[in-house]
N, C-alpha and C positions, 0 to 999 in steps of 0.2 A: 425519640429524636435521633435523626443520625447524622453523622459527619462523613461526610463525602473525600475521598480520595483515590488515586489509581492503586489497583490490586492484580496487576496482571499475573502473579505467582504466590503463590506461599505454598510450603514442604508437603504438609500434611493435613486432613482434614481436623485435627485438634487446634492447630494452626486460628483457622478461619472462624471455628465457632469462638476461639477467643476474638476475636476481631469483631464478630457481631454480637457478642456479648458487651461489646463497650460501645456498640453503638457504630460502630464502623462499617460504610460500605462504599463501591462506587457508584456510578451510574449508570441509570436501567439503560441497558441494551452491551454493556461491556460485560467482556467475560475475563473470567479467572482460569486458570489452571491450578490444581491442586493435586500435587503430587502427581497418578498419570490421569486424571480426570480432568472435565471443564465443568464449569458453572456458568448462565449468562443471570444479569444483573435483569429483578424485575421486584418492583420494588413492595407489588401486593403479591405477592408469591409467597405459601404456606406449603410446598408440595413435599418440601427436604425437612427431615425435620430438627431440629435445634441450628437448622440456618432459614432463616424467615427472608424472604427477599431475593430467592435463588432458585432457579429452577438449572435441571442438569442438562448436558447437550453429551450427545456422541461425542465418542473421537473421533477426528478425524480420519480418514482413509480416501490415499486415493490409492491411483496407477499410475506407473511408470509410461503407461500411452497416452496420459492425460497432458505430459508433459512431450510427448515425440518421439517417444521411444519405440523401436521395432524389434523384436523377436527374433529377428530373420538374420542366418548365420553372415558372418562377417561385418555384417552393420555395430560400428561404432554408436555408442548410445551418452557417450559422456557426457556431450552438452542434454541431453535431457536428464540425468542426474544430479547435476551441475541446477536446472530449472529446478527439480522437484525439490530438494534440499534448503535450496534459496528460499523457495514458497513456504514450508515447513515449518524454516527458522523466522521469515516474519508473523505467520500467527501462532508463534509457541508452541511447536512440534506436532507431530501425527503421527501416521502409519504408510507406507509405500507398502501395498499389495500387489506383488507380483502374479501373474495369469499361471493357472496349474498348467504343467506339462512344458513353460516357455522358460528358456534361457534367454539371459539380457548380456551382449557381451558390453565390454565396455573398457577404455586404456587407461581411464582416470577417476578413481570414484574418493578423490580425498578431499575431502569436505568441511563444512561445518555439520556436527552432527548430534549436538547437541536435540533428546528429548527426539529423536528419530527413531521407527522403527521400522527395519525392511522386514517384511514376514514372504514365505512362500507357501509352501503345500508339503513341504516335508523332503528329506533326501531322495535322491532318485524321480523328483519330478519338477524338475527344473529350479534354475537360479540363476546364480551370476556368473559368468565368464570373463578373465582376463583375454581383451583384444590385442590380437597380433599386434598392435603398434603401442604397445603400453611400453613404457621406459623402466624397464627394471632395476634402476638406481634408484630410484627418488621413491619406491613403495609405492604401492598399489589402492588399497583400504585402506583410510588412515582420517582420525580426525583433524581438522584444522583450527579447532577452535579451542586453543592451549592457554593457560594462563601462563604467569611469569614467577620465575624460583617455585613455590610449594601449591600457587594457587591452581586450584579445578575452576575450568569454566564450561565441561562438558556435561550434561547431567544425561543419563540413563540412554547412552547409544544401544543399541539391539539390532541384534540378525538373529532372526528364527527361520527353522521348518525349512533350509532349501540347499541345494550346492553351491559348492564354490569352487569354480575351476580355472589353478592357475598353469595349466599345461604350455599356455602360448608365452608365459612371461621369459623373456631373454635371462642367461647368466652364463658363466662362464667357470671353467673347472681349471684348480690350478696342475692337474697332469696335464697340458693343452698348450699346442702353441697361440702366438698372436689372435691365427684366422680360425683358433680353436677345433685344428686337427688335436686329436689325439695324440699324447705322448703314451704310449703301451709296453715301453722297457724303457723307466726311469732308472731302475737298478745300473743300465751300462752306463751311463752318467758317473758311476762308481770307480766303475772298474779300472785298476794301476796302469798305465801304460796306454790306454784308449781311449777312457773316457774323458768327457768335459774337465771335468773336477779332477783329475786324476792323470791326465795326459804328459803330466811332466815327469811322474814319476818313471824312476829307475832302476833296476838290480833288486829289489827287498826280496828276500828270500825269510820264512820263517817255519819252522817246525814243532809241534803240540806233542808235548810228551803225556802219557796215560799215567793215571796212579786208581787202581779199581775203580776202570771204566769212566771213570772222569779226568776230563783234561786240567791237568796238577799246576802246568805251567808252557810256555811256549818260549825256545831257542831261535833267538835272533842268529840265524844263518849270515845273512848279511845287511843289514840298515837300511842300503837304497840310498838314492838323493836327488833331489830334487825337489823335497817337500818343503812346503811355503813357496813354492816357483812362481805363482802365477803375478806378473807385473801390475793389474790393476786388481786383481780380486786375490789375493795370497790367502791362503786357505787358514782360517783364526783369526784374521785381522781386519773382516770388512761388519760392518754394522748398518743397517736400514738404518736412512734416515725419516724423522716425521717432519711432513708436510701437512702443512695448513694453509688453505689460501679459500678463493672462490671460483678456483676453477674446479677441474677433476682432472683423474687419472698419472698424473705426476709420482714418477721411484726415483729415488736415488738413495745410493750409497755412501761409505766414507772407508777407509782405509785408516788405520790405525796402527804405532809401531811398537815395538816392545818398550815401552813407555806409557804406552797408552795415549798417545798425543795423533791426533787427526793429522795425517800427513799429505794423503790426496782425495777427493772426490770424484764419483761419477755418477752422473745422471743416464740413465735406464732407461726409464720412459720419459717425454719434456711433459706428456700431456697439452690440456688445450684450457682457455679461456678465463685463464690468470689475468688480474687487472694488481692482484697484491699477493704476495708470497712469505710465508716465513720456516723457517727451516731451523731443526736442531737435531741432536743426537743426546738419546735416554742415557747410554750407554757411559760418554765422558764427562766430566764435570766440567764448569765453566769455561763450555766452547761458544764461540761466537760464529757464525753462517750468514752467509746473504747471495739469496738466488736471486741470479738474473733472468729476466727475463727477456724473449723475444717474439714478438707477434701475438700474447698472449700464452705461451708457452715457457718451460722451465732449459735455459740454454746451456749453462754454467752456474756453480758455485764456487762462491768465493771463500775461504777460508780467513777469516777474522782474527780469531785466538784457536790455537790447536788445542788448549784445552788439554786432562790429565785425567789418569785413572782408568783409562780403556782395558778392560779384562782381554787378556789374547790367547785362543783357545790353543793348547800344543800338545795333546790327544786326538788321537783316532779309533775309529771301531776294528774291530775285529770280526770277521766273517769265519766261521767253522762250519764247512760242509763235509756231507759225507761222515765215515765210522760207525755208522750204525746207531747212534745216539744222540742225543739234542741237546740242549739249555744252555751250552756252554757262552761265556760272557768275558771279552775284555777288550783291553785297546792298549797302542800304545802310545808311549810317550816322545814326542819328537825333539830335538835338540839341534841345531848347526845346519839344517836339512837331511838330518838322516833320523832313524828309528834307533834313540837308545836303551830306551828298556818297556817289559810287559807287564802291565799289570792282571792278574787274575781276578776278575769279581765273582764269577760262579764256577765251577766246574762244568755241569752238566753233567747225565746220566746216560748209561747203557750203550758208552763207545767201546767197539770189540776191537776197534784198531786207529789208529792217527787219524784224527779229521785235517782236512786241509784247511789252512791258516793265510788267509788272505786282508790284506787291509781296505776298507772302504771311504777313498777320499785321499783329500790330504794334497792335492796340488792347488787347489782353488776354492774359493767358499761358494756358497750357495746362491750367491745372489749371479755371480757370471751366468746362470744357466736361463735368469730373467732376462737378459741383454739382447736386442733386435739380433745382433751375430751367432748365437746360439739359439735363442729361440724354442728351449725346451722346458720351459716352467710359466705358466699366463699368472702376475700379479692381479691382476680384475678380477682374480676367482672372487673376491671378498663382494665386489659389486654387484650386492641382489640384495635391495633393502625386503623389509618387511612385506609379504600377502595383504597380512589384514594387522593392522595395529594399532590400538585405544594409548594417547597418552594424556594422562593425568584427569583424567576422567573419576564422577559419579557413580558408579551404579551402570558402568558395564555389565549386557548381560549377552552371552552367546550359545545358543541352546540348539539340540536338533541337527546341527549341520554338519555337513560333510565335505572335506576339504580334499582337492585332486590336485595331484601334480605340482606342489607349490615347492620348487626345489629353493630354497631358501627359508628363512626362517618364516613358519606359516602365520602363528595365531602369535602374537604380542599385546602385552600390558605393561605400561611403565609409569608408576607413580601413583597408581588406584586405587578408591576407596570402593570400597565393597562389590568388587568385581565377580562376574558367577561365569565361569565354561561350564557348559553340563552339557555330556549326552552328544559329544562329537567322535565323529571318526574322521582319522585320519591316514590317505592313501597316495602312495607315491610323494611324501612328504619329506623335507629336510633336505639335507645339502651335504655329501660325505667329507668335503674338506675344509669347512670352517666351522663355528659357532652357529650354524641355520637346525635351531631345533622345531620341531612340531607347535609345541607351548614355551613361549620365553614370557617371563615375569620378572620385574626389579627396578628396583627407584628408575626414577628420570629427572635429571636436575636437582633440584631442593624436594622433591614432591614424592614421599613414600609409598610404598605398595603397601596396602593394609587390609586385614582381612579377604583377600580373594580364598573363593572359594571352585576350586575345580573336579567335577566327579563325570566319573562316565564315560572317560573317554576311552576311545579304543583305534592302538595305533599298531596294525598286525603286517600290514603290506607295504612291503618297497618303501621302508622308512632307512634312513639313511645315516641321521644322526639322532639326538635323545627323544625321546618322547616330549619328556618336561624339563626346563629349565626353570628351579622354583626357587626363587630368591625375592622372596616379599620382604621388606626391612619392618614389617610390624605386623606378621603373624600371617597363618592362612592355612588352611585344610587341603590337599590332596587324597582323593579318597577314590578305589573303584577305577583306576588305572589299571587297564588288559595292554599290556605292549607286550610284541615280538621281535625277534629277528631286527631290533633296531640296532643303528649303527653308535661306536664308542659306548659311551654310560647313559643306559636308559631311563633315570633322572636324576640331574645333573644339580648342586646345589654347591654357591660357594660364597664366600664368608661376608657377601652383603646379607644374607640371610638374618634376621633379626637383631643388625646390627646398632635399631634405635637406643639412645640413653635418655628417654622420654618414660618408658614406663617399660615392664616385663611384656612380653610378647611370645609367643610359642608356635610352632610350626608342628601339624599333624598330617602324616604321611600314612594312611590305614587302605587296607583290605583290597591292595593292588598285588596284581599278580605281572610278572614279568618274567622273558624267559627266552633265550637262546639269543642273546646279543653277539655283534661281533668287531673285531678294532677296525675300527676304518684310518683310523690317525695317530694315536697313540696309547688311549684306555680302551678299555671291554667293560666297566663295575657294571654292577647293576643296578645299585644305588650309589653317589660316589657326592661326599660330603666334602667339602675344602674347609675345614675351621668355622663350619656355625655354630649357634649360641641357642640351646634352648631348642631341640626336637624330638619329637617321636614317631619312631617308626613300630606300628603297632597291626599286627593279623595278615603281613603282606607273604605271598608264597616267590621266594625267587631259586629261579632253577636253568641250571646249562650256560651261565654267564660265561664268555669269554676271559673276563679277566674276575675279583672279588664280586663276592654277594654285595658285602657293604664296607666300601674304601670310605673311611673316617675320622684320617689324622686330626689334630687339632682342633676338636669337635670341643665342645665345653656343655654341661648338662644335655648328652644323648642319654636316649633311651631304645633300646631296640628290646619288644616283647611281642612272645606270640605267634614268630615268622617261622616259617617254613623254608629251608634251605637247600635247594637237592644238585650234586653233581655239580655245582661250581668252579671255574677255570680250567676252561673249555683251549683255551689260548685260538679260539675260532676267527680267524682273518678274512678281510674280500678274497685274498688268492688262494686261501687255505692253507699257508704253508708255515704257519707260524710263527711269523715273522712281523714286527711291525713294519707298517705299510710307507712307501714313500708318498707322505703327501704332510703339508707345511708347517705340521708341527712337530712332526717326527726328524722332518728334515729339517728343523730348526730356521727356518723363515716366520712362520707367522707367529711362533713364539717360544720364548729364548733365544734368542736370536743372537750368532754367532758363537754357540757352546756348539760342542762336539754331535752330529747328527744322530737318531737314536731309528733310523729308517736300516731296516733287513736286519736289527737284532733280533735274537730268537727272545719268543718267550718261552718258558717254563712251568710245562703244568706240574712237577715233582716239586719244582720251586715255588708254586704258588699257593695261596690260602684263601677261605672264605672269607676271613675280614682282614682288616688293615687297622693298624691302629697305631698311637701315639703321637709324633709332633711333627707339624707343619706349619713351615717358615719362621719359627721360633716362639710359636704356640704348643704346646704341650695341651693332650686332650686330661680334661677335667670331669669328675663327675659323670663318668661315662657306665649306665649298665646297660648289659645283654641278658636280658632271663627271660625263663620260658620259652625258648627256641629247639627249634626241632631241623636234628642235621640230618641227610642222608647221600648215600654214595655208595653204590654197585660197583663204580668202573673198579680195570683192573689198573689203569694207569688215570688217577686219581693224583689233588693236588696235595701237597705234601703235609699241609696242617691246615688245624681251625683258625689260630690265629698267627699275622706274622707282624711284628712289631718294627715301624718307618719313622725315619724322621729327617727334619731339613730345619735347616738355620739353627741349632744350637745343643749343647748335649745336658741330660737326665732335667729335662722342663716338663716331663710327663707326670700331671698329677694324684690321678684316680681312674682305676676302671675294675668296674664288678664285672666276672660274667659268674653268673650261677644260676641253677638251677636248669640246665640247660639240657637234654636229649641228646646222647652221641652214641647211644646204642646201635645205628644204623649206618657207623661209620670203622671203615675197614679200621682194624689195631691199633696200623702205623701210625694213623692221623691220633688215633686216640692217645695213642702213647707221646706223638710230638704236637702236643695241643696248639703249642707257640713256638714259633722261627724266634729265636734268639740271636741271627746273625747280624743284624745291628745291633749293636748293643748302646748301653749311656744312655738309654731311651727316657728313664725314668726316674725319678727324681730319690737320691741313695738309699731309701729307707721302704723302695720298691711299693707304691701302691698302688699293686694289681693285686687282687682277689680273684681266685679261681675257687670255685667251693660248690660242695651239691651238684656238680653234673653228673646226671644220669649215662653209663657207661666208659667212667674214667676215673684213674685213682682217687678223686678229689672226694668224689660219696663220702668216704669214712675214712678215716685216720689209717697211716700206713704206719705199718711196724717192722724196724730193720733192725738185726742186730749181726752186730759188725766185732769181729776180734781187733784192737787197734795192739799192732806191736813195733809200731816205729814213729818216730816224730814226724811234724810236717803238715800238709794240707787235708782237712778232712772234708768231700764236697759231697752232696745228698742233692739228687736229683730227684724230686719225689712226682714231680707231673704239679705240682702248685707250691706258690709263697707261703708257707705254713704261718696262722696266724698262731700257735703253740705248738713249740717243739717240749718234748720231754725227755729224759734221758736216765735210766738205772744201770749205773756201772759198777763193776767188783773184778779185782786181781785173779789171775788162772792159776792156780798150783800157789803152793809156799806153805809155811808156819799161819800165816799168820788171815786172819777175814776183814779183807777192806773195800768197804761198800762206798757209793755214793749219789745220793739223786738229784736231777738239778731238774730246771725249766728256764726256758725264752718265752717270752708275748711278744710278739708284732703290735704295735702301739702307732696310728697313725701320727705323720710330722714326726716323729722321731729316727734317727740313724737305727737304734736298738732299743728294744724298753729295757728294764730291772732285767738282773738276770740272778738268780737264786739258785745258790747250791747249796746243798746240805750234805754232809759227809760224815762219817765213822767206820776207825776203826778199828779192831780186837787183835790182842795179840793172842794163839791161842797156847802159847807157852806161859808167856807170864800173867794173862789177861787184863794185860794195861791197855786204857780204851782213848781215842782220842778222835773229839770229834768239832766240827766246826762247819759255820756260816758262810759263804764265799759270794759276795757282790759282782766277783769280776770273770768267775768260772764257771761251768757249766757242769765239768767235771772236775773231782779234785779228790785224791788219795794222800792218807796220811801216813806215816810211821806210827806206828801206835804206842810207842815208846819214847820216843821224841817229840810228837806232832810233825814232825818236820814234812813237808808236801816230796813226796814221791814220783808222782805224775798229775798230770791236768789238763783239760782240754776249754778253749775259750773262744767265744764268738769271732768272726770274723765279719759277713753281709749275710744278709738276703738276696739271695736271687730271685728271677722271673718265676722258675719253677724250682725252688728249695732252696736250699740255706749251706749255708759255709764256715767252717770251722778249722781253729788249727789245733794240734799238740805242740805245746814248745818243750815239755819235760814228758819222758817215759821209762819211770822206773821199772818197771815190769810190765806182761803183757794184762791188758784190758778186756776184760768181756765185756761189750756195750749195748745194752738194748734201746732203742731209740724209738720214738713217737711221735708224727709228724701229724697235725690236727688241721685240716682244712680252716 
């Protein structure tokens, strides 16, 4: 007997045989979809077996000319994608077969797309074309058919087998006026005395003093004045405002006093087709804004509450050319409108004589150069939404295809369960001055990205910005990643990455190779982590980076094993000249916005390292190892260490990192010997827990043994190349009457300042052969009178370092022979 009801869907075929296992069907002539299958309903049907009542139908498949679609170059095809899609989603999806060898252009293909599949014939024989009249705001590919907060209402969208060409999509570059000429010397923009930014200033005279080949410090000749001159944009004091409404393209600014209180506004752009407007600044705290509008456009704002707290930048860069040498790093500090003092941050190397010392900026901020009267920065560069973009989707799957020219961000997923890219190439892809990467991934809404998996792809030509943007909040596989020559950090991850508190989740990053990136904005990594939780990076080869193999601060349970690392920090730029690039993040527009510009500093490959490590924004990396890696490095001007220790928002919140067992054989001395930049310091949390141990060509292998005469009180520092998890120490007096020995030891004890420290001591008079000997909790070393007992000299802990340990003498009766033993 059966009971009759409608079944136009169930998941999977275990699904349905429960259903006719209780007697469940619908009626004869309707069909089911199961999973990507049909059934239609007949109710003496034995042909399926453990579903009695079922017989199977095709999928469906049509054409895109079934629907009015023409092939033929410049014919818009929308409205027949628009039909096919519609037809699809009323009988529960199919297949759209495109004709071999044909491309379909078209301006709009964003859809319902639910249970759709577009198949072709394979790269290189046709596909899709974005058509000239496509609006490159609103995205291109894209599903329509969204649920609301976490729900998926898309199930298993697909593109196979074909191209994708978004060569004809509009966008807009921010080196670019309005009508999108070319800006080609942003740097004069800079310049004291001529430029936009720069035009008020006056007289500053400044002079770089050498100390072996590095610049030691820079004499303020004369200050100058005129800095902070400019009336509407004063240089430290203007802030983007954010706009939300429903129209577009609306800027404005604010002005800010050294109070921090909003003093005047200017509107930039009015923009068009405001019906509602709301306006604020990230920047001050409880300000109140209200734009007016006119004709649909942004006229005036009004200032409500000026509101408190405005940071107001009063630094500038510094410019060093010439001398023969690079790296060098600083700026100064401005006061009254003139330059009162220099801060030194790097020296730089290999100057034979004075570099010229010029200031960059400092009359205007950066937003005056957006203004219709200047003219020399396009804010629309941001306006180019997505190529092709799945959100909150099923069972995305995009295999086979080859993406052209999509200068924005190409392939997007946000919010996806079991999403799969496999087997793409990407060319002429990404966008060099914003966020537009190849692959972007990460929640959308309330609605997680969860297990995606992407392999295969390969992104070697005329890429601009990352390969991968991989920030799934509940796990996912990158595997089989070939990038080149891409622009900034070739994938890119930041701290939404497994950031659910639902269950444990893990991100693998395996057997991608990647290799000769370059800074288009502000990084070069190769891999470049912002504070995720839970990854590994496991067999990848990276080589010739611009800037670190792998930037990691604030990482919590990393892993990096297996990887091959060759020639990293490149300091390789669009101009080549080493310098970070002027474009809107370096120039501190599109973020950070109003700190000191970070555009025509140099970088530093003497200054540079293959990783990066410790705390960011007031996370401290946790749990973090590096083993099994393999370093290498020929050049002769090579970056200055393996590791260099960073941090932001707070000092020693660093709480664990191993690296061991690691291959340095193949790397010049220098680096060997300075493993880790020390020059920030406070990194780590006091009781130091970094592990260095087991690398293969570097002290750390086996225990180092120094023995040191100590004959004066004071500081005793040991720089051994690692945090010795046991030091040991046998000490005895030089010369005299009398034999006074003593042996101590430290253990390294994680969570502790110091562990036990254990000294033992004696010793012999040899005149009278009275012996005195004793226990010490609190020395390391410690000499007796052998007559008295009385303490003679002694030596006692002091810290742990990054690399060795520190000690002082307060007492020295005589001189010391010290042998010492530092134990990885």
């Amino acid at each position: 007997m059966s009971f009759y009801r409608p079944i136009p869907f169930v998941p999977d075929r275990a699904a349905l045989v429960r259903l006719r296992s209780a007697g469940i069907a619908d009626r004869d002539g309707e069909v089911t979809q199961v999973g990507d299958d049909f059934f239609q309903w007949s109710s003496n049907a034995t042909a399926v077996p453990a579903l009695p009542g079922l017989l199977p139908l095709p999928v469906p498949v049509f054409s895109l000319e079934q629907f009015g679609a023409d092939p033929t170059p410049d014919v818009d095809n929308a409205d027949a994608f628009a039909a096919a899609t519609d037809y699809l989603a009323s009988i529960g999806g199919g297949t759209i077969q495109l004709k071999d060898g044909k491309t379909y252009e078209s301006s709009f293909c964003g859809f319902d797309w639910s249970k759709v599949t577009l198949r072709g014939h394979g790269p290189r024989r046709g596909g899709l074309k974005a058509h000239a009249d496509a609006d490159g705001t609103v995205g291109w590919l894209y599903n329509t058919d969204i649920g609301t907060g976490s729900n998926r209402l898309c199930l298993r969208p697909r593109l196979f087998d074909m191209d994708l060409d978004g060569y004809d999509l509009p966008f807009h570059r921010w080196l670019s006026q309005a009508d999108d000429t070319p800006v080609t010397d942003p740097e004069a923009d800079y310049v004291m005395g001529t430029g936009a930014l720069a035009s008020g200033i006056t007289g500053t005279s400044l002079t770089a003093v050498l100390t072996d080949e590095a610049v030691s410090s820079v004499t303020i000749n004369d200050g100058g004045a005129g800095w902070f001159g400019h009336s509407s944009h004063p240089y430290g004091r203007t802030l983007r405002l954010t706009i939300t409404g429903n129209g577009t393209g609306a800027f404005a600014t604010c002005v800010i006093n050294e109070a921090g209180e909003i003093v005047s506004t200017n509107v930039d752009r009015p923009g068009s087709g405001y019906t509602s407007i709301t306006i604020s600044c990230s920047g001050v705290a409880g300000e109140s804004l209200t734009g007016n509008l006119v004709d649909g456009s942004l006229a005036s704002i009004t200032i409500n509450t000026a509101g408190s707290g405005g940071d107001v930048e009063n630094t500038v860069l510094l410019h060093f050319n010439g001398g023969g040498g690079a790296g060098a790093y600083g700026y100064g500090t401005v006061s009254g409108g003139t330059i009162t003092s220099i801060t030194m941050v790097r020296g730089g190397t290999g100057y034979t004589s004075p570099p010229t010392v010029t200031v960059a900026g400092g009359y205007a901020d950066i937003a005056l150069l957006i203004t219709p009267a200047v003219d020399r920065r396009n804010p629309l560069y941001t306006d180019a939404s997505a190529g092709v973009f799945f959100n909150r989707t099923i069972g995305a799957h995009v295999e086979n295809v080859r993406f052209l020219g999509f200068r924005r961000m190409t392939l997007g997923e946000g919010g996806g369960l079991n999403t799969i890219f496999r087997n793409l190439e990407f060319i002429d892809c990404g966008k060099n001055d914003d966020a537009m990467h190849c692959i972007w991934t990460q929640v959308a809404g309330a609605s997680s990205t969860e297990n995606i998996l992407i392999e295969g792809v390969i992104a070697t030509q005329g890429i601009e910005r990352s390969a991968v943007a991989f920030m799934p909040q509940r796990g996912g596989t990158l595997r089989g990643l070939v990038a080149r020559g891409c622009g900034e950090s070739t994938i890119f991850i930041n701290g939404n990455a497994n950031i659910s508190t639902v269950q444990d989740y893990h991100i693998l990053i395996e057997d991608c190779t990647i290799s000769g990136n370059y800074v288009t904005d502000l990084v070069g990594h190769g891999i470049e982590i912002n504070g995720a939780d839970n990854v590994t990076i496991r067999g990848c080869t990276i080589e010739g980076t611009a800037e670190t193999a792998i930037n990691a601060p604030g990482c919590v349970r990393l892993l990096v094993e297996g990887c091959t690392f060759v020639e990293c920090f490149t300091a390789l730029t669009e101009t080549g000249d080493q310098k970070y690039p002027y474009k809107p993040f370096a120039e501190r527009w599109g973020y950070n916005n109003g700190e000191r510009p970070e555009a025509g500093k140099d970088i530093s490959i003497t200054n540079g390292a293959y990783l990066f490590v410790g705390t960011l924004g007031g996370v401290g990396c946790k749990a973090n190892v590096y083993r099994g890696n393999h370093f290498v490095d020929a050049r002769s001007v090579h970056a200055g260490y393996v590791m260099s220790q960073v941090k932001s928002g707070g000092n020693s919140l660093s709480q664990g990192l191993d690296f061991v067992d690691n291959d340095l054989t193949r790397l010049p001395q220098a680096m060997r010997d300075a493993i880790i930049n020390t020059a920030i310091g406070t990194v780590w949390q006091a009781h130091i827990p970094l592990r260095i141990a087991n690398n293969r060509g570097h002290a750390s292998m086996s225990p180092v043994v120094v023995e040191q005469d100590i004959t004066g009180t004071g500081y005793i520092a040991f720089d051994v190349g690692f945090r010795p998890s046991l030091v040991t120490v046998e000490a005895e007096l030089i010369g005299g009457a009398d034999i006074r020995s003593s042996r101590g030891e430290i253990s390294w004890v994680d969570s502790t300042v110091a562990a036990d420290q254990v000294a033992r001591c004696q010793s012999k008079s040899m005149s009278t052969s009275a012996v005195a000997s004793a226990k010490d909790d609190e020395n390391i070393i410690r000499l007796l009178n052998p007559s008295g007992g009385a303490v003679t000299s002694r030596v006692e802990f002091v810290r742990w370092t990054e690399t060795g340990v520190d000690f002082t003498c307060p007492t020295l009766g005589e001189t010391i022979n010290a042998r010492w033993t530092f134990h990885p």
